[in-house]
C-alpha positions in Angstrom: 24.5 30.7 -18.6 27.6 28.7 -18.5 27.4 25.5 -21.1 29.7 23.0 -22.6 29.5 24.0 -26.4 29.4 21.4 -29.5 30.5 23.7 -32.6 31.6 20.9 -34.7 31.0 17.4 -34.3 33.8 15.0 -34.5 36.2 14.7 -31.7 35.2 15.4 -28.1 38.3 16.7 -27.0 36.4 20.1 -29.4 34.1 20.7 -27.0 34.7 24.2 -25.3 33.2 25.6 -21.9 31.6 29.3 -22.9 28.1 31.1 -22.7 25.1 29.9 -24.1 21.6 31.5 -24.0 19.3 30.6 -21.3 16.5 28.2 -22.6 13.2 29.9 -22.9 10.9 28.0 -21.2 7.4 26.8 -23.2 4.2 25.4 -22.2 4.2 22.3 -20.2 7.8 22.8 -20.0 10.3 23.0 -16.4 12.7 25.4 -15.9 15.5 23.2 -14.0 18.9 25.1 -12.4 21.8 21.8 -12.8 23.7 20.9 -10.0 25.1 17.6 -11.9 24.8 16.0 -14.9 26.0 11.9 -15.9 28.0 11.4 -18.5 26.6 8.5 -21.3 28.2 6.6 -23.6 25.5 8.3 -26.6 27.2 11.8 -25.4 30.0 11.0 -27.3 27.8 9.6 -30.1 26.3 12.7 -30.3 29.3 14.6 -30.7 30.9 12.9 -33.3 27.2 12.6 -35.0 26.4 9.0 -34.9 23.7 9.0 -32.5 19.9 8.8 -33.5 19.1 11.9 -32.5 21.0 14.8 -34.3 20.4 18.3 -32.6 21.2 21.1 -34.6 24.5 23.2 -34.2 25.7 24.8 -31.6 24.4 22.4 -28.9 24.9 21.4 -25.9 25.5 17.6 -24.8 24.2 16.1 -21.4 21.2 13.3 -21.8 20.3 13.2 -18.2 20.3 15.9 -14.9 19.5 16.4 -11.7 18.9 19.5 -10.0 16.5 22.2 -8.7 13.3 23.5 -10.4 13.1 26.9 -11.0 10.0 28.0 -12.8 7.3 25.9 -14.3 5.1 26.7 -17.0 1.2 27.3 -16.2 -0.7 24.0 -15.4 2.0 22.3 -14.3 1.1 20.7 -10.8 3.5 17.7 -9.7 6.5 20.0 -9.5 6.8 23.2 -8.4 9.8 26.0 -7.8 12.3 24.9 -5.0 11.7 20.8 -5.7 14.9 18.8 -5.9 14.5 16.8 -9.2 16.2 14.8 -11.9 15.6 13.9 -15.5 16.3 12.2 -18.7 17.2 15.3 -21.6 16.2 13.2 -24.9 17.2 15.8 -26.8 20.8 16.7 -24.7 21.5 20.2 -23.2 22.1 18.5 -19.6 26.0 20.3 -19.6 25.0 23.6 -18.6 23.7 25.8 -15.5 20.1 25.6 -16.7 17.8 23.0 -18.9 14.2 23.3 -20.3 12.5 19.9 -20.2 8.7 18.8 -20.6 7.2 18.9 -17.4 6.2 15.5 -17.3 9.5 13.5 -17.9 10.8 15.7 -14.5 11.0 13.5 -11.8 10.9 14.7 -7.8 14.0 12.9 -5.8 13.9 11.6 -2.7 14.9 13.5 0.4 17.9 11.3 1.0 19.5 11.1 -2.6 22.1 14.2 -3.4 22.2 15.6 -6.7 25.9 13.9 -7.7 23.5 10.6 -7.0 20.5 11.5 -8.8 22.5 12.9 -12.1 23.6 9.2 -12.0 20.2 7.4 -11.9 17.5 7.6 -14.3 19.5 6.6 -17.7 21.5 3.5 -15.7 18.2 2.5 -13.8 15.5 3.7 -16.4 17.2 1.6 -19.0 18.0 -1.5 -16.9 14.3 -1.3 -15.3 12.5 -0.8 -18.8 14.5 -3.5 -20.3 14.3 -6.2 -18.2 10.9 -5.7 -16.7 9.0 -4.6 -19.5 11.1 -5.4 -22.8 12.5 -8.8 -21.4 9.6 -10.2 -19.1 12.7 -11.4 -16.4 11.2 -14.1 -14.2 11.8 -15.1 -10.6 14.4 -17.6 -11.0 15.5 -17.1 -14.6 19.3 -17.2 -15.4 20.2 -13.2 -16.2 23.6 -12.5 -18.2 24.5 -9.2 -18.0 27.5 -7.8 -20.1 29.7 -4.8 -19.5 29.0 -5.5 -15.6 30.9 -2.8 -14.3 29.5 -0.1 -16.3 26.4 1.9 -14.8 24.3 0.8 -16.9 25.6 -2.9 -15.8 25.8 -2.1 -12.3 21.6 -1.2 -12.4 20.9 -4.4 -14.7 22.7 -7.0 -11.6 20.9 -4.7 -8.9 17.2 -5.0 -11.0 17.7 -8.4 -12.0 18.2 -9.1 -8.0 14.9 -7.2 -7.6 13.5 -8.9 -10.0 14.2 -12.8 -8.3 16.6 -13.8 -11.2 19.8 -15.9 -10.8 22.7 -13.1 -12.1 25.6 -13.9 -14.1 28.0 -11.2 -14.7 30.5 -10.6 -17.6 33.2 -8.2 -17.6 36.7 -7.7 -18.4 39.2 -8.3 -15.1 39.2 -9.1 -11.9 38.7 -5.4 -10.8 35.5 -5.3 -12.5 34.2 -8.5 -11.5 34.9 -7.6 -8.0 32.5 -4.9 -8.5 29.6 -6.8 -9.8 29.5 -9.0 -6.9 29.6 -6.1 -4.4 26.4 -5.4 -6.4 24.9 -8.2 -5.9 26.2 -11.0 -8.8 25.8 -14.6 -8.6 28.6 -15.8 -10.9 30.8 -13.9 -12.5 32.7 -14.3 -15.9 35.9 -12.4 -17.5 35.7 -12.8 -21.0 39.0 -11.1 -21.4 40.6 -14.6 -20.0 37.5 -17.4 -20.6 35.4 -18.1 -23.1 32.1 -16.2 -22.7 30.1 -18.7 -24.1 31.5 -22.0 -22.4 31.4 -20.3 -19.4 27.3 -19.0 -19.8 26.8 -22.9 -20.8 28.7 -24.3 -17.9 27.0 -22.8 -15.2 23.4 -22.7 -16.6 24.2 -26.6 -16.9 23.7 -26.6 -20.7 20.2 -24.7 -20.7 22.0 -21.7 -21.6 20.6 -17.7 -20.5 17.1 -17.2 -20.1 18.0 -13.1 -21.0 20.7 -11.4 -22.0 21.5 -7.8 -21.3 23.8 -6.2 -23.1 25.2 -2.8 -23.8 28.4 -4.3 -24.9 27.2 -5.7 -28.8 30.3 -7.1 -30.8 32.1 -10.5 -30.0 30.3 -10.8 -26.5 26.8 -10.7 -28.4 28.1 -13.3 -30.9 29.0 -15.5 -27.9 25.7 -14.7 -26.4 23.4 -16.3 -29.7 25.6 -19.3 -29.2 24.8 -19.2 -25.4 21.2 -18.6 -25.1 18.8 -21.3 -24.3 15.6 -21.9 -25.7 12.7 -19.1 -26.1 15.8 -17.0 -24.2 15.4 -12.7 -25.2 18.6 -11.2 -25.9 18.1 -7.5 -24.9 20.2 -4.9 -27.6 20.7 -1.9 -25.2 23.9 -0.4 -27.1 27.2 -0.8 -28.7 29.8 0.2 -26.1 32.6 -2.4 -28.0 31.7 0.1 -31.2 30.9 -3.0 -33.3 27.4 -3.2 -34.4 27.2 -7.2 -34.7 24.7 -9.2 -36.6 22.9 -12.1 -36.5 22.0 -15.4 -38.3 18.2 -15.5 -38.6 18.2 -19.3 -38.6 19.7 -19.2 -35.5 16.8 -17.5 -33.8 14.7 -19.8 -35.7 15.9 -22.8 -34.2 16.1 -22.0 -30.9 13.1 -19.8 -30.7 14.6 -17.2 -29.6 14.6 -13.2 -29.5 16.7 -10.2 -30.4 14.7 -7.2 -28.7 15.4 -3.4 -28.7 15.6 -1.0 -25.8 15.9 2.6 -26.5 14.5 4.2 -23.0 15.0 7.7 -23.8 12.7 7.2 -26.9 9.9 5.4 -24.7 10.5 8.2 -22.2 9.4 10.8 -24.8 6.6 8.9 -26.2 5.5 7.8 -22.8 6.5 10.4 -20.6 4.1 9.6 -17.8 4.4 5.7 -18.1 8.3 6.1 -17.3 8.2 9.0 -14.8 6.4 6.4 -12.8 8.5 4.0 -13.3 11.4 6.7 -12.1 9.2 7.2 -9.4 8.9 3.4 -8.4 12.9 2.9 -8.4 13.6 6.0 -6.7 11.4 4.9 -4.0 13.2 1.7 -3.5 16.4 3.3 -3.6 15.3 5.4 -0.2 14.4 2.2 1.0 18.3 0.8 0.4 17.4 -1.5 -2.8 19.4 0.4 -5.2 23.6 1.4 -4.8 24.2 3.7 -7.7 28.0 3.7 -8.0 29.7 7.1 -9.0 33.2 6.3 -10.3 34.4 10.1 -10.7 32.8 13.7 -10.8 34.5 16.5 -12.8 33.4 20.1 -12.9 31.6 21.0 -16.3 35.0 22.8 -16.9 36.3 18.6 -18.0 33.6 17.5 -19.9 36.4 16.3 -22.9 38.6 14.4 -20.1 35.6 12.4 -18.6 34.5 11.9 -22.6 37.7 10.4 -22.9 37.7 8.5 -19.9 33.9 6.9 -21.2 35.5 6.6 -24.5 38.7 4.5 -22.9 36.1 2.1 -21.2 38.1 3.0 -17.9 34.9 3.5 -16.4 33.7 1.8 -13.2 29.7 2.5 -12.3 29.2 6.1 -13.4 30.4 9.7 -13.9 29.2 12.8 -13.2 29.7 16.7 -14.2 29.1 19.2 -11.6 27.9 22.7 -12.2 
């Protein structure tokens, strides 16, 4: 099969396009044939090897796919051969013609979502879903601040923190970009490349401050964000897309009771593969009903994997990108 190829980490622009061997496919395991893969901000983690999860080399990168199933391993029931699906690859090998996933993170996709779409959803939406419903306990009419707004991952947080009943503040640097996050759906907006991030989160939440904080940003904007939450607030860590890993003050949590949680989705998806497949399941089914509007910047043929790496890499990106096989 055709495959983007990591034979070295360290810079994306090494990755070649050559043949790989098909997967072989295991118990409980799918067989899916790709028709489009996103492109994450941990794919170029992976290659340079400073993400979590280290596959061996050669691999291929690709965290999350969408496509058709092709054979499934005995006792597999809720997918069968010919079922239009999409999933979240924990473990990468999403850049290539063919994948071999555990049955039970494989999600079917509605009849109204195309696979450019799907390849787009379940790391933007998963995440933003899993952290604000189930990490940050959002409330009908809490104050959200999301950060990196534009971003797919940004884009899902404003649309699920809509969902969810919460008032949305979005931060993002320049107009263009803030334009975007109140297309999807943004209360207020913020550009912290020409205000202060945390005057601004304290002006409009009159001095209360953010109830939660999602942010995939980290750096400066999460230092602004401690001095900008509000009492018992939850500051959700969902990734490092500034590439500075910031830290905190613990008496500043102490005194204003608040929290700095975690949200790794992929990880929960593995552990509980059943409890987020529904979850999938849930979103996808509001998405055919109009509540979701995933936004796909750009989609590149597998061929330019390195040039829409470099694109992520640039933070050029508006909503998400995709790679079509």
């Amino acid at each position: 099969m055709r495959a983007v190829l990591c034979k070295t980490l360290g810079n994306i622009a090494n990755l070649s396009v050559g043949e790989a061997p098909s997967p072989v496919l295991g118990s409980n395991e799918v067989r899916i044939g790709v028709k489009a893969a996103g492109v994450n901000f941990p794919d170029i983690l992976m290659v340079e090897g400073k993400y979590q999860v280290k596959p061996e080399l050669p691999f291929i990168p690709g965290l999350e796919v969408a496509g058709v199933v092709l054979e499934c391993a005995a006792g597999v029931t809720h997918v069968k051969p010919g079922d239009r699906v999409l999933a979240f690859a924990r473990k990468a090998g999403g850049f290539a013609e063919e994948i071999v996933l555990p049955a039970a993170i494989v999600t079917p996709i509605p009849d109204v979502m195309d696979f450019v779409t799907a390849a787009a959803f379940p790391v933007a939406y998963g995440t933003a879903h899993f952290a604000l419903e189930a990490r940050g306990n959002l409330k009908k009419g809490e104050t959200l601040v999301v950060l990196g707004a534009a971003g797919g991952v940004g884009i899902a947080a404003i649309e699920t923190g809509k969902q969810l009943g919460a008032r949305v503040i979005a931060a993002a640097g320049g107009a263009d970009k803030l334009a975007i996050a109140r297309e999807h759906g943004a209360d207020e907006v913020i550009d912290y490349k020409a205000e202060s991030l945390r005057d601004r989160i304290r002006e409009l939440t009159d001095g209360h401050g953010a109830d939660v904080v999602f942010d995939p940003v980290g750096g400066a904007a999460f230092d602004a964000c401690v001095r900008a939450i509000g009492w018992e607030g939850r500051i959700l860590v969902i990734g490092f897309a500034s590439g500075d890993i910031p830290k905190v003050a613990t008496n500043l949590i102490l005194v204003k009771n608040f929290s700095v949680i975690g949200v790794v989705f992929g990880e929960q998806s593995y552990r509980f593969p059943n409890s987020s497949r529904e979850r999938l399941g849930r979103l996808l089914a509001d998405y055919a009903k109009g509540a979701y509007k995933p936004r796909v910047w750009k989609s590149y043929p597998i061929e330019q994997a390195s040039t829409a790496l470099a694109e992520m890499a640039a933070r050029r990106v508006i909503g998400k990108m995709v790679l079509t096989v």
